[in-house]
C-alpha positions as CSV (number, residue, x, y, z in Angstrom):
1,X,112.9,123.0,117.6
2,X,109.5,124.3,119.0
3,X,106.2,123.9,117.0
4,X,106.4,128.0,116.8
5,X,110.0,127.0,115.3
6,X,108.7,124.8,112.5
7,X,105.5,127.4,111.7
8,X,107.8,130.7,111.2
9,X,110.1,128.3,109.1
10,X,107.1,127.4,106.7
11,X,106.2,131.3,107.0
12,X,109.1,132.1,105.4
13,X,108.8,129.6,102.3
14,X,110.8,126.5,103.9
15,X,110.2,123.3,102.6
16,X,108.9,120.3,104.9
17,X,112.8,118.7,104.2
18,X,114.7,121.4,104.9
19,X,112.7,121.8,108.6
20,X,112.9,118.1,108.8
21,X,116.7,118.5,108.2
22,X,116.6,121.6,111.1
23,X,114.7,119.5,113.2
24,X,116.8,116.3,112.9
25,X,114.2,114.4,111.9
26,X,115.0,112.0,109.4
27,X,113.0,110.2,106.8
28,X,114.3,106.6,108.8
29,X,112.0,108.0,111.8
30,X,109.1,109.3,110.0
31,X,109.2,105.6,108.6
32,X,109.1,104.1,111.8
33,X,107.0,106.0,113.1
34,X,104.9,105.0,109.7
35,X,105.2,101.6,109.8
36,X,106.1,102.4,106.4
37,X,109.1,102.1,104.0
38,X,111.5,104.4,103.6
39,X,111.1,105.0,99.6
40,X,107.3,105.4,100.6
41,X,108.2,107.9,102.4
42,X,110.4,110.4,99.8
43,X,107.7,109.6,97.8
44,X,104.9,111.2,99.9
45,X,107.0,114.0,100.9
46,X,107.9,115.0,97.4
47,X,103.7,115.4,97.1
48,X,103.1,112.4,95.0
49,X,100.3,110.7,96.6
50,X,98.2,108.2,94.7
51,X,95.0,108.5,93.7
52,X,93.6,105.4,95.5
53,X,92.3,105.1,99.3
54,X,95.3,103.0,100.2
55,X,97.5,105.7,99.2
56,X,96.0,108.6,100.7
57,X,96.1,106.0,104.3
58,X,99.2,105.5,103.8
59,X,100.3,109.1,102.7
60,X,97.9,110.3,105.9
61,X,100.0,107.8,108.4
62,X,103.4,109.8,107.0
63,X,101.5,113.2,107.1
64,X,100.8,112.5,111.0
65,X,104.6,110.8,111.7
66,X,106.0,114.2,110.8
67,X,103.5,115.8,112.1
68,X,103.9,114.2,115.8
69,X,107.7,114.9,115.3
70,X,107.4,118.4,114.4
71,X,104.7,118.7,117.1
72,X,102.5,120.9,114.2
73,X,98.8,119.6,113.1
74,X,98.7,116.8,110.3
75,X,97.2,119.7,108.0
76,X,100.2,122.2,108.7
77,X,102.5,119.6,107.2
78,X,99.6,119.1,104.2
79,X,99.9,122.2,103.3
80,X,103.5,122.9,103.8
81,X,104.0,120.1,101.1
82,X,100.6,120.5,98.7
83,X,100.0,124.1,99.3
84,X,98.0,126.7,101.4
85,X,94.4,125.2,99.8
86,X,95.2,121.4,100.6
87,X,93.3,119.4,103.2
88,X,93.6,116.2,104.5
């Protein structure tokens, strides 16, 4: 899927699963990728990202995983999960 792909996708209301799920990207390689867990991972991708630093590092290392296999920007995947205003 091309990074044009994944941006008319969000365009059209997708979610960052269900492109992640077009992609074939699965939450095992975002962990990887992470050097994080895998129930980390749901967790950030549902949106609920702590409130301390160590939690928005680790939530910004997912961000960027998906981001490097989507082949998007870290803050098109920000958004896609936290909304059009969100920033990283």
């Amino acid at each position: 899927m091309t990074p044009d792909q994944v941006r008319r996708l969000f365009g059209a209301g997708a979610s960052l699963r269900a492109v992640m799920v077009d992609a074939g990207i699965s939450q095992a390689a975002v962990a990887e990728l992470a050097k994080s867990d895998q129930p980390r991972v749901a967790v950030v991708l549902a949106g609920k990202v702590g409130a301390t630093e160590p939690a928005h590092a680790t939530a910004r290392r997912i961000y960027q995983a998906v981001a490097d296999l989507l082949g998007i920007s870290v803050n098109e995947v920000v958004k896609a999960v936290h909304g059009e205003h969100a920033t990283i």
